[in-house]
N, C-alpha and C positions, 0 to 999 in steps of 0.2 A: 860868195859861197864859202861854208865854215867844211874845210879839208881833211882838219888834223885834230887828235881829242885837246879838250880843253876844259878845263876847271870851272863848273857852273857857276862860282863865286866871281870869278876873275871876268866871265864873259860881259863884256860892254855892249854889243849888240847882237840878237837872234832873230833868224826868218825861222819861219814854219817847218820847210823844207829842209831845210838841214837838222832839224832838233826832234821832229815829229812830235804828237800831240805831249808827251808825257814829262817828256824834260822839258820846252818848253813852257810847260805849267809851272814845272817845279823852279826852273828860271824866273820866272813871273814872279812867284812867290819869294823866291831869295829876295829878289828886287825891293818887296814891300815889306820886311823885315819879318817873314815866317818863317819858325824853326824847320830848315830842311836840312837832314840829316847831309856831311857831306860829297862831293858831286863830283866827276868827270862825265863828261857827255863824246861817246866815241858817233862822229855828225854820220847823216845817211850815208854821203858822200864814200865814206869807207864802206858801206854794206857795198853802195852799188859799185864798186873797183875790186872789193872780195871776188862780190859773184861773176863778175865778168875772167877773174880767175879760174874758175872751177869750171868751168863748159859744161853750161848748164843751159847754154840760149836756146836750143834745139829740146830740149827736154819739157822745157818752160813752155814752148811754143803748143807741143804736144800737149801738155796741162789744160792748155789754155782754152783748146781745142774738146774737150774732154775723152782724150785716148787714153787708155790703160793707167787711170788716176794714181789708182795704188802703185805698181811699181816704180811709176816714172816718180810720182810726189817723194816715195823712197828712196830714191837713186837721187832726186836732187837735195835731201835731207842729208844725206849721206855723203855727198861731194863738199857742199857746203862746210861742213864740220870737219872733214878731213882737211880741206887744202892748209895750208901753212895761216898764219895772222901776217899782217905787213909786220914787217921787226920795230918801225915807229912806235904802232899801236901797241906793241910786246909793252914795250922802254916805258912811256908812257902810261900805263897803266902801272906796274912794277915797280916806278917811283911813286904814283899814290898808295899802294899798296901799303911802301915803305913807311911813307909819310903820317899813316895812322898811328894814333896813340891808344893808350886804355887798355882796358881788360882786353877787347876785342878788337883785334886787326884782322878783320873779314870785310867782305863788301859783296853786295849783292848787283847782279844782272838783272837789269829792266828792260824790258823791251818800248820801246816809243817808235810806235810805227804813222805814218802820214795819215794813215785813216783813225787812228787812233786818238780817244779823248777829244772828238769834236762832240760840237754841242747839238746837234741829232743825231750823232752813233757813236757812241763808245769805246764798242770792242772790246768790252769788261770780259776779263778769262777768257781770251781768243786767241790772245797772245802768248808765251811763256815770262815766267821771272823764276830766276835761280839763286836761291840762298845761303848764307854763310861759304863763299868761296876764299878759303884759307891761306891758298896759293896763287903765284902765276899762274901757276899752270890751271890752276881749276878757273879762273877768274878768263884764259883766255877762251876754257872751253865753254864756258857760259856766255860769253858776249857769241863766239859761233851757233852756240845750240838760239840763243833768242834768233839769232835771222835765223835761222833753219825751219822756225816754229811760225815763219810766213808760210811754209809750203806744207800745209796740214789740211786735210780736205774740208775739216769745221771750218777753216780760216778760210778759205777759197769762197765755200759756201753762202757765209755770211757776207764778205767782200759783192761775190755777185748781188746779194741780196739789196744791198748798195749802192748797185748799177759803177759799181767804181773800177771796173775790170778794165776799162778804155783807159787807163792813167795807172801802167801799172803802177803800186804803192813802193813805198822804202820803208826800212826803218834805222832808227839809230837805236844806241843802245846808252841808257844812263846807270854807271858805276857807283854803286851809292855806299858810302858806310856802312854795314851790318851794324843796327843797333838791338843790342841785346838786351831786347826788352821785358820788362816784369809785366807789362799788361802791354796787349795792342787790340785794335779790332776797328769797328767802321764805324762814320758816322753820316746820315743821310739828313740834309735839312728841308728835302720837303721831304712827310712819309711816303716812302716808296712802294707802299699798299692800296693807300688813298688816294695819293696823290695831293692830301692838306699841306697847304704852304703855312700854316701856323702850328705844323708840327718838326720836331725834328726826331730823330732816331737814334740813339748812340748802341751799339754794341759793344761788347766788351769780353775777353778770355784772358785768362794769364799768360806767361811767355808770347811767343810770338801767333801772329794771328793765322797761321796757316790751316792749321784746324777749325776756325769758325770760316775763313771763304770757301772752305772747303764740304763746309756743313757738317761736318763730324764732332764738335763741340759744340754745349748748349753755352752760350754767355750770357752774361748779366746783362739786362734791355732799361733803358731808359729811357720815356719821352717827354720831351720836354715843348711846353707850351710856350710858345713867343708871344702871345698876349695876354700870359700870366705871368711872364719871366718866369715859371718856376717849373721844375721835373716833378711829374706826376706818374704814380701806378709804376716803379720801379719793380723787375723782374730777379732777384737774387739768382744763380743757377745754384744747382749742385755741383759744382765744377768737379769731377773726379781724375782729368788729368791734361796736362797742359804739352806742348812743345817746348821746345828749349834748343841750344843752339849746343852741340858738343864740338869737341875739338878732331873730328874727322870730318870738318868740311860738309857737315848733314845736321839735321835737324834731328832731334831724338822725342819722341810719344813717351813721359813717365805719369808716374802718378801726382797727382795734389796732395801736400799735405792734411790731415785731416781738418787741422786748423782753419786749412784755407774752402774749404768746399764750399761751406755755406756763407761767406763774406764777400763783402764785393770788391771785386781787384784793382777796382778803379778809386782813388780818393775822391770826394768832395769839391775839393779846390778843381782836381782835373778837369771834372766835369764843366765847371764851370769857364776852365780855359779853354775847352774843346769850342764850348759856346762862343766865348769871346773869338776864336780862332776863324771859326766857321764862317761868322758874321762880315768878315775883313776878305776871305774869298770869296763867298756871295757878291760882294761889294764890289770886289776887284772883277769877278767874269759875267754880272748880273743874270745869272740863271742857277735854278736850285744844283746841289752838289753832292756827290758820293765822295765822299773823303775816306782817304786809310790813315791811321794815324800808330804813332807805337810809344809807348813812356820805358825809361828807363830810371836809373838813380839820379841823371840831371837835368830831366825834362822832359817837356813833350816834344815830340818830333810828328810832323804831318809829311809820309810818304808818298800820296800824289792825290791830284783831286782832279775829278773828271764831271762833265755835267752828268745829272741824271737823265736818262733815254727814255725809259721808261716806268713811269712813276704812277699805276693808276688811272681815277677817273680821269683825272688833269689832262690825261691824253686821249686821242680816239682810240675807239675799242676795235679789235680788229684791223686796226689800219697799220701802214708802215712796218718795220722788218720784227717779223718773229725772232729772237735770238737766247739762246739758251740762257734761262734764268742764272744759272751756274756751273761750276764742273758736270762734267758726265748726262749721260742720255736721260732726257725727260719725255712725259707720254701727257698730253690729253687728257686732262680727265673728263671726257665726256659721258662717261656714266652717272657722275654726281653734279656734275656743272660744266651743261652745254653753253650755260649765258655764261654773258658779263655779272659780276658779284654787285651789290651794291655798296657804296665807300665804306659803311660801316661793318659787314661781313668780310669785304678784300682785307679789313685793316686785322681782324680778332682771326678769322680762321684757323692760318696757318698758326700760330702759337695753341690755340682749341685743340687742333688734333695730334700736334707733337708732344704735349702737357697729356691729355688724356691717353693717346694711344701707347704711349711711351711708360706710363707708370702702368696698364696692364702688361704687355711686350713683360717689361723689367720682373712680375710675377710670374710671369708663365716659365720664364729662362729660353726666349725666344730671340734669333741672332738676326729678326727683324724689328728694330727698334721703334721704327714710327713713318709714314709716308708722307713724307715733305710735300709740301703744296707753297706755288708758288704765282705769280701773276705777271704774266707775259703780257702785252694790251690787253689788260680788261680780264683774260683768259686764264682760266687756272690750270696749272702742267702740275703735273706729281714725279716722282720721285722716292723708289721707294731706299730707308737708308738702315741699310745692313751691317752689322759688326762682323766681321770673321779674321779681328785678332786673336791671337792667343789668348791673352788673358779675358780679353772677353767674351771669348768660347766657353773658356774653363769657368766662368763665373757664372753663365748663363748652362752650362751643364747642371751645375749643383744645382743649382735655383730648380731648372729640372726635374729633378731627381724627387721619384714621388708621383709627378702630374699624372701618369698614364695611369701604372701598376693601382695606383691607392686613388686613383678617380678624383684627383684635385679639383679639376675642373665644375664640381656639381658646389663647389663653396661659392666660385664665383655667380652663378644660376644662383642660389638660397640665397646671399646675400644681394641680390638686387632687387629680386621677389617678396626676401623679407625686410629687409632694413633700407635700401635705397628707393624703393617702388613710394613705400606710406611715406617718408620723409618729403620727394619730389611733390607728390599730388597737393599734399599740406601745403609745401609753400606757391606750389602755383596755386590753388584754392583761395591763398592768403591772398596773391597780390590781384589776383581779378575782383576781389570783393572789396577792392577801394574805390570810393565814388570821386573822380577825378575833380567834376564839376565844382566840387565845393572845398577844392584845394586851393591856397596861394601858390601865388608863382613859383615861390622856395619849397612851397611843399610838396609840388607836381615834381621841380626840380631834382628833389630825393626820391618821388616815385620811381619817375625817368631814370636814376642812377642805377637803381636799385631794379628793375627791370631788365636795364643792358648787362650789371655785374648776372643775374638770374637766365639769361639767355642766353650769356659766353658758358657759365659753368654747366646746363645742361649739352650743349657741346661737348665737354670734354669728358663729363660721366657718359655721354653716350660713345666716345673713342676708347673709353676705360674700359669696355666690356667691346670692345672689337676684337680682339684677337678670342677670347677666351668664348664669345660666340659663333666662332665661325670653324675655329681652330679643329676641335674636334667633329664637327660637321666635315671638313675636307680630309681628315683622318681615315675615315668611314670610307667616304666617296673615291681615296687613291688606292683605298685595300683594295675594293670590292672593284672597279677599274680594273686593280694587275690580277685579281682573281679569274675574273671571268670575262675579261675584256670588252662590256658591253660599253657602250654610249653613254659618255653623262647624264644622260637627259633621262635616260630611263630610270639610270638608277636613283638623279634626284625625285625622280615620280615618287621615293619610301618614305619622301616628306609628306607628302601632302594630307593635311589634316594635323602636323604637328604642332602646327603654332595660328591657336585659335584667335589670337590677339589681330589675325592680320583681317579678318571681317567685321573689325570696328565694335560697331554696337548692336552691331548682328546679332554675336554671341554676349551681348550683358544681359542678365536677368532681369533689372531693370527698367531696361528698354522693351524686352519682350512682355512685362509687367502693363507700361503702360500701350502699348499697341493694342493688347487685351483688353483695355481702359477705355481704349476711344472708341473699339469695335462696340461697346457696350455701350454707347452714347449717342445717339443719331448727325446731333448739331454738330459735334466733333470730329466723325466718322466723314460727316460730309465735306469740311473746312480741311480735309486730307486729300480728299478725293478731287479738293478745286485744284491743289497745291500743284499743279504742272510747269509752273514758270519762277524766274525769280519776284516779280510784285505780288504773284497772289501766293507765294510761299513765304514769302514775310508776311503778310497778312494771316495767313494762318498761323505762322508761328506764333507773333502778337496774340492772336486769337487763344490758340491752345495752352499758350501759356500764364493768362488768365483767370483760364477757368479753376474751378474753386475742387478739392479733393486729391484724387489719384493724375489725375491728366494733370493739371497745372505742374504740381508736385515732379512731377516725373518729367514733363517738359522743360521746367526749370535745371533739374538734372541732368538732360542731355545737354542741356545748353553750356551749363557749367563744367561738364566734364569731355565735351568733343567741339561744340562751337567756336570754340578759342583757335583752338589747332590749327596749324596751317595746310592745305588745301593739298599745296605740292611744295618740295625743297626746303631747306631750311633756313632762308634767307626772308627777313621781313619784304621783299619787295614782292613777295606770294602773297593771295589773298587767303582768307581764312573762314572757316564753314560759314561765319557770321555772313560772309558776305556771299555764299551760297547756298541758301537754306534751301534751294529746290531737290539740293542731291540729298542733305539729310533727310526732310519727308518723304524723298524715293523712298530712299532704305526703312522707316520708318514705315510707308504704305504698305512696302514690299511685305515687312512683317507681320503687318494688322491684317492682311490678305491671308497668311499663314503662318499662326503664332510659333509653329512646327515645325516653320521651313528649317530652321537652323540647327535641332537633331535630327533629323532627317537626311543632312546633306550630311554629317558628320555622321552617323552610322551606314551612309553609303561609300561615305570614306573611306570610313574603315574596313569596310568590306572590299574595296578593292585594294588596300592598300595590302592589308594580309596577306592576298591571292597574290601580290607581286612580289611582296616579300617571297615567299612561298616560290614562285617562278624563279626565282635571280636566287636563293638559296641553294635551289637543285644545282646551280650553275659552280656553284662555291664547293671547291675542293673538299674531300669527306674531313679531313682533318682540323680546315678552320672555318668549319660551319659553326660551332657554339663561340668563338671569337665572334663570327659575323650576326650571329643573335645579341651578343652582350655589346659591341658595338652598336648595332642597329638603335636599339634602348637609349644607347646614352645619346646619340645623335639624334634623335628625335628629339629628344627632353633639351638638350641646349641650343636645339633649332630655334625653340621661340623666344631665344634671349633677343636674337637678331632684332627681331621687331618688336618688340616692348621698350629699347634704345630707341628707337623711333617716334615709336606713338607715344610715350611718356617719358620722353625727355625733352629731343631738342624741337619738335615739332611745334610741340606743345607750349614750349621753353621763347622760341622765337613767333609763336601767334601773340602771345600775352603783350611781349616787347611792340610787336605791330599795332596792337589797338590802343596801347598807353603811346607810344610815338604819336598816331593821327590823332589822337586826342591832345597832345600836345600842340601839334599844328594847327588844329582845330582854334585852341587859344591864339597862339601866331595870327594866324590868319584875322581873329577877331582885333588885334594888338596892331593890324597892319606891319607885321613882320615879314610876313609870309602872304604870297596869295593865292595857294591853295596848302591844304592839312598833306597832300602827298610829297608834297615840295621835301619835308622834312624827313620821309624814306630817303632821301640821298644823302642826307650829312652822316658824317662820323659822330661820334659819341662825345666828341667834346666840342665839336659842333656845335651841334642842339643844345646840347645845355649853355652854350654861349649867347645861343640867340635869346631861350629862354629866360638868362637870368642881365644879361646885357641889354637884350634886345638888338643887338651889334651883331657884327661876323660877317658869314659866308653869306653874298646874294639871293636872292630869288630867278637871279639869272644863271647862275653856276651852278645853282643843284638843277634848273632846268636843263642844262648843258648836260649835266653828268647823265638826266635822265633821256636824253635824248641819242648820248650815246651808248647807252648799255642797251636800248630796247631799238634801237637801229636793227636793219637786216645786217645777219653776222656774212663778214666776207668767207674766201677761203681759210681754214684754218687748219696747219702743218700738225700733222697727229703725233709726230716726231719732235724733238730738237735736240742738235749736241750731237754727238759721238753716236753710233749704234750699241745698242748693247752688250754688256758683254755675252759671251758663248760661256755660258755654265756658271759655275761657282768655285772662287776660288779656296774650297775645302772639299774634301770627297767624304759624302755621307757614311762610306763605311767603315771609317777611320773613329766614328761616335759611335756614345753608348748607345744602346735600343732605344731608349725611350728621348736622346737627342735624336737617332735617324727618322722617328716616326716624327717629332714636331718639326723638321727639316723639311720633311717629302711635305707636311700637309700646309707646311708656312707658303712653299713655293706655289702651291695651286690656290692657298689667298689670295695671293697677286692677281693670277690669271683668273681666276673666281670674281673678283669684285672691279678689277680692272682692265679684265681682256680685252682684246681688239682682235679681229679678226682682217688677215689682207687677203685669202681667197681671191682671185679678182670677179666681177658677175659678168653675165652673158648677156643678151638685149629682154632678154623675159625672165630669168631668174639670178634673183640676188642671194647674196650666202649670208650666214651669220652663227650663232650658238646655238643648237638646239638646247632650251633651256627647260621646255616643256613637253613632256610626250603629246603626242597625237598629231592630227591634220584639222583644218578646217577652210572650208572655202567661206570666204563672204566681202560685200564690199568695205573699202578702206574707209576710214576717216583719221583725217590728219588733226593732231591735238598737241600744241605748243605751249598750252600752258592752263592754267584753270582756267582761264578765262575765256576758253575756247571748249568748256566742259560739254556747253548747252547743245555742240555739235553733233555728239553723238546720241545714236538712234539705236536699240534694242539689234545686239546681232552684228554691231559694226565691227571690225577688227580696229583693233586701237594701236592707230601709230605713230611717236613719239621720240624726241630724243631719250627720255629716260623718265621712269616714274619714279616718286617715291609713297610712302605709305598713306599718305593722305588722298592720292589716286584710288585706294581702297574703296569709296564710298563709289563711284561708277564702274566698278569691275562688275559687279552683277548683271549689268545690262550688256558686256562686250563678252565677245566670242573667241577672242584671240588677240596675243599681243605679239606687236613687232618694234623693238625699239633699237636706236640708230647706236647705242654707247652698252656695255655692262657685260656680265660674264654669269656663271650659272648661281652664283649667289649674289646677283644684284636683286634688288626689289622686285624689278618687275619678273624676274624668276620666281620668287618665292612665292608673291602672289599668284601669280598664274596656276601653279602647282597647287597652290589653297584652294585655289579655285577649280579646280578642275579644268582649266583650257591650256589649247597647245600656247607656248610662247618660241622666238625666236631673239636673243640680244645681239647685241653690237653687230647691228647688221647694218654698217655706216651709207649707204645709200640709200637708205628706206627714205628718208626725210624730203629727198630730191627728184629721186625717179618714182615714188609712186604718189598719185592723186587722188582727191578726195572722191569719191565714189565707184576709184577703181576697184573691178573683181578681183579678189588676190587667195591665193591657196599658199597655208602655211603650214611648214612641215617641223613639227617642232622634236624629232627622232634627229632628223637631218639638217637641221638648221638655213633649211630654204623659205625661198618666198618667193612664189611662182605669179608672173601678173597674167592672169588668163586674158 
């Protein structure tokens, strides 16, 4: 048993038990000649003779028990750190202190706890590490505050999670050289998205890397292929400012030289030694690794390496410990993604919506930057990441300044409508009018490429108009709220009819065009009227489009301009109209039946919508009644930016990518790569194009794997992880100008708008949720999990769901009410309901579980219930 601290370099033999997962790695690594920065390791041994100084056993016991968490876990945080250090462990430390040479005589506190850095749990940021400690004194309160940072309720939590609360844990603590470095940040060698082991991940920020684990800086991304030796699709950031290490024993937030913003911090050669480096731990612990690594003026230094836990498909979905992707409290996002993602969506996403949401956020001067998405097993958690520094308050004030008063907002509506809308259609027009068939293998190759770059980028133009379509929609909704304190629900009712893009092809002229075309035509009329199923509505399609004139003409059209789109979500692993043409000839009969239905329903719209305007007016105090009309206006007018991001972007953006994929596979399959064309939904992007142009790579038994666990029945899944939220914000809105407090108040009901959750708890006959849609309706349920369960519903069902998106649009006609398990009053299935004229009810999380398919259900869309009769 190792007693007393001792020099990592000098140690000739280590247990487990004494070193914990962290030093013991980083021991390992000395061993095989990897630059670690230098080491005293103070062994468990000392934690557990600390705390048995502190009288702490009885408190512990209480913990353990779960009594009074919070105060007791305080009092023993608190005992902990106060008691004295043994005066060995003083001396000893004191002398390495001495011992350092260089610019820098600092050394940093690592926590290496017994459960820590094993290779199925990590405990990545569970633990504490404390930086640049200057002094004794700061160096001995740091080795105290790491044990302390055992008795943290996350750390309990996940520990249980563990089952490892029988044994309780230790830790030791590794003393490490502070090296002050010009670049650090991470490197991952299998992708920790995917889960591909012939990828790896490098990250990278200037100074030290506590602002990129922390997520608050963008860095420069590298991935590099190990079956091309070479780094492809390199990420430059704009780096605009770094940490750095100052001489008060803390870390200091400056700015980047301007020089430095747009360069990459990382040289050439590094990159390549990080590679070489990686390869030699791989080696040494044979399972993929999460390395941190830091460069200085004389080299690389590799700060500790743990296996990866969690990595993607590579793992089951849903199984084994939930644990916070990162610092601070993360939520569910089951309004956008109840599934598992497919390897190639897990892998582009989160960069998608941090890239796009983040360059509009940056125009609006909005102190919500962009909402991190992350992948817990399979499952995506968000994260939303908010600025409220100084300076970047004050930079996001200016930027400000203008938006309200001068109607900034309607630039970003003209510019999508006029310059982003014809560019998107163009080039999606472009890439579905290539006949793949009579491609070479390299020419399908650049299709395929050129498809995936065209489905990431409609992604992020569709997060580039996220804020700026929603923004002043919740503007509206928080005035007219503290006005007249009516129910969300009603007041979003002053949508409805705003955004005619959300009934498809309903409202294309068109479309109404040719419905008029077949009513005039007997044989065509009739080949509509077979069209009830999926075989005899491909046959009709085949059929009608054909035929010679206006009908073919205009059948060809539809197909080109909505066929493609995906059905539901925005992941290739959704089907695409193509593949259910009975719902577009619905909507298509539905028309020929009444070419009129579609002004008809829009000037009964507007007739109610007037008279409610009018009602909730009265309500609105005498003096900001003409505010509440010039508002009203604008918030209808940028309602329908919401959905036009949808239907002609990423929808549309990621159906194209899906039918050039299976058509790829399709070849596979003929090439005997592949043995079926879906196989190839489960690869990554550089995947597929491996197989394609290799004919090598990833099995036919792994992408079945991946596909067997993402479309698995999902287990329980924790709505929560991490910390709880904070209580408020830490800036007071009335401290900003007018026109920050108004994009403040309406940024915050974004959140709760597109990400709510409701915890109500429900009773045995009624469940709670958002009232998202005015009205009631009784009728029975039908449970609907995905397109492919469309054919379920029956004229009149209520439609229940984990979450819709706008390609759900084409069977909204036939349902009477929606109930969906995830989302908030401007989620999709809100908006559409509201379009539609029926009550909805969102994030009513037990819908999915407690009600059945044919259940009577009464839905209360004022009040947010769902009553099972």
């Amino acid at each position: 048993m190792l007693t007393e601290v001792t020099s990592l370099e000098l140690l000739e033999d280590a247990q487990f038990k004494d070193l914990g997962g962290k030093a013991i790695h980083c021991w390992q690594m000395v061993r095989q000649g990897i630059a670690i920065p230098r080491s005293i390791v103070v062994p468990a041994q000392c934690y557990v003779d600390h705390v048995a100084r502190c009288d702490v056993q009885e408190l512990i016991a209480k913990v353990l028990k779960g009594e009074d968490m919070d105060a007791n876990l305080a009092e023993i945080r608190s005992r902990i750190e106060a008691a004295p250090l043994d005066e060995s462990i003083v001396a000893k430390v004191a002398d390495f202190l001495g011992s350092l040479k260089g610019e820098t005589r600092a050394v940093s506190a690592r926590s290496s706890g017994s459960l820590e850095d094993l290779k199925d749990s990590s405990f990545a940021g569970q633990y504490e590490t404390f930086l640049n400690l200057r002094t004794i004194e700061d160096a001995v309160s740091g080795i105290k505050k790491c044990w302390a940072s055992m008795w943290k309720e996350h750390v309990l939590a996940y520990r249980a999670q563990l089952e490892e609360l029988g044994v309780m844990p230790t830790m030791a603590v590794l003393v490490m050289h502070q090296i002050n470095s010009k670049a650090a940040g991470v490197m991952f060698t299998r992708n920790p998205v995917t889960g591909s082991t012939d990828e790896c991940i490098i990250e990278a920020v200037y100074g030290q890397g506590e602002g990129l684990v922390g997520g608050e800086l963008d860095p420069d991304r590298y991935t590099y292929i190990k079956s091309k030796n070479a780094f492809v699709n390199p990420v430059i950031a704009n780096k605009t400012h770094k940490y750095i290490l100052n001489a008060k024993s803390d870390i200091e937030k400056v700015a980047c030289d301007p020089s430095e913003q747009n360069v990459a911090c990382l040289p050439d050669n590094y990159l390549q030694q990080l590679v070489q480096q990686s390869e030699r731990i791989v080696d040494l612990y044979k399972c993929p690794q999460d390395i941190e690594w830091a460069m200085d003026d004389h080299g690389l230094y590799i700060l500790q390496a743990r296996a990866v836990t969690a990595a993607g498909p590579a793992h089951a979905h849903c199984a084994g410990v939930f644990m916070p992707p990162g610092p601070g409290p993360w939520m569910y996002d089951a309004s956008h993604f109840p599934f598992p993602p497919t390897a190639w969506f897990g892998e582009i996403y989160p960069e998608c919506i941090e890239t796009g949401w983040s360059t509009g956020s940056n125009k609006i001067g909005s102190f919500l930057k962009f909402v991190k998405h992350a992948l817990v097993n399979g499952i995506f958690y968000t994260q939303p990441q908010f600025t409220f520094d100084p300076e970047s308050m004050a930079a996001a004030s200016k930027i400000n300044e203008g938006f309200w008063e001068e109607k900034r907002f309607y630039a970003f509506l003209h510019e999508y409508e006029n310059e982003v809308l014809p560019k998107v259609v163009a080039r999606h027009l472009e890439l579905q009018s290539v006949t793949m068939e009579q491609l070479s293998d390299e020419a399908l190759a650049l299709h395929l490429e050129a498809a995936y770059a065209h489905a990431s980028e409609m992604l992020r133009t569709h997060h580039r108009y996220t804020m700026p379509s929603v923004l002043v929609v919740t503007d509206f909704v928080a005035a007219v709220a503290e006005w007249t304190k009516l129910p969300i629900s009603q007041i979003t009712g002053l949508f409805e009819g705003a955004s005619p893009y959300s009934r498809g092809q309903l409202g294309d002229a068109k479309v109404k065009a040719v419905a008029e075309a077949i009513n005039a035509v007997p044989e065509a009329k009739a080949a509509l009227q077979a069209a009830i199923d999926e075989p005899s509505a491909r046959n009709a399609l085949i059929q009608l489009s054909q035929m010679s004139g206006a009908i073919g003409e205009g059948m060809r059209y539809i197909q080109h301009h909505y066929g493609w789109k995906l059905m539901s979500g925005y992941d290739i692993s959704n089907g695409n109209v193509f593949e259910h043409p009975e719902f577009l000839l619905a909507a298509l009969r539905k028309l020929s039946a009444d070419p009129n239905q579609y002004e008809a329903e829009l000037k009964a719209c507007e007739t109610k919508t007037t008279a409610l305007a009018a009602t909730i007016r009265a309500l609105v105090p005498t003096a900001e009644q003409s505010t509440f009309d010039a508002r009203l206006l604008d918030a209808r007018a940028m309602y329908r930016l919401r959905e036009m991001r949808d239907l002609f972007t990423s929808t549309w953006g990621a159906g194209i990518l899906r039918v050039v994929v299976l058509a790829t596979g399709e070849r596979l399959v003929q090439q005997k790569v592949l043995e079926t064309p879906h196989q190839l939904l489960e690869a990554t992007e550089s995947e597929a194009l491996q197989l394609l142009r290799s004919k090598k790579g990833i099995s036919p038994a792994t992408l079945g794997e991946r596909h067997a666990n993402r479309t698995k029945p999902l287990g329980p899944i924790p709505l929560f992880l991490g910390p709880p939220p904070p209580d408020g914000f830490p800036v007071d809105p009335s401290t900003l100008a007018p026109g920050m407090q108004r994009t403040f108040h309406a940024t915050v009901m974004v959140v709760a708008a597109l990400f709510g959750n409701v915890t109500k708890p429900d009773s045995e006959h009624q469940l709670h949720g958002f009232g998202a849609s005015a009205g009631t309706v009784v009728g029975p349920a039908c449970i609907v999990t995905g397109t492919h369960e469309f054919h379920k519903l029956k004229k009149g069902n209520i439609l229940i769901s984990h979450s819709t998106t706008p390609s759900y649009n084409i069977v909204l006609p036939i349902v009477s009410g929606i109930v969906t398990a995830a989302g908030g009053v401007l989620s999709h299935a809100a908006i559409i309901s509201r379009e539609f004229g029926i009550p909805c009810v969102t994030a009513c999380g037990s819908c999915m579980t407690k009600i059945k398919d044919g259940d009577v259900i009464r839905i209360d869309g004022d009040q947010g219930t769902v009553v099972l009769q």
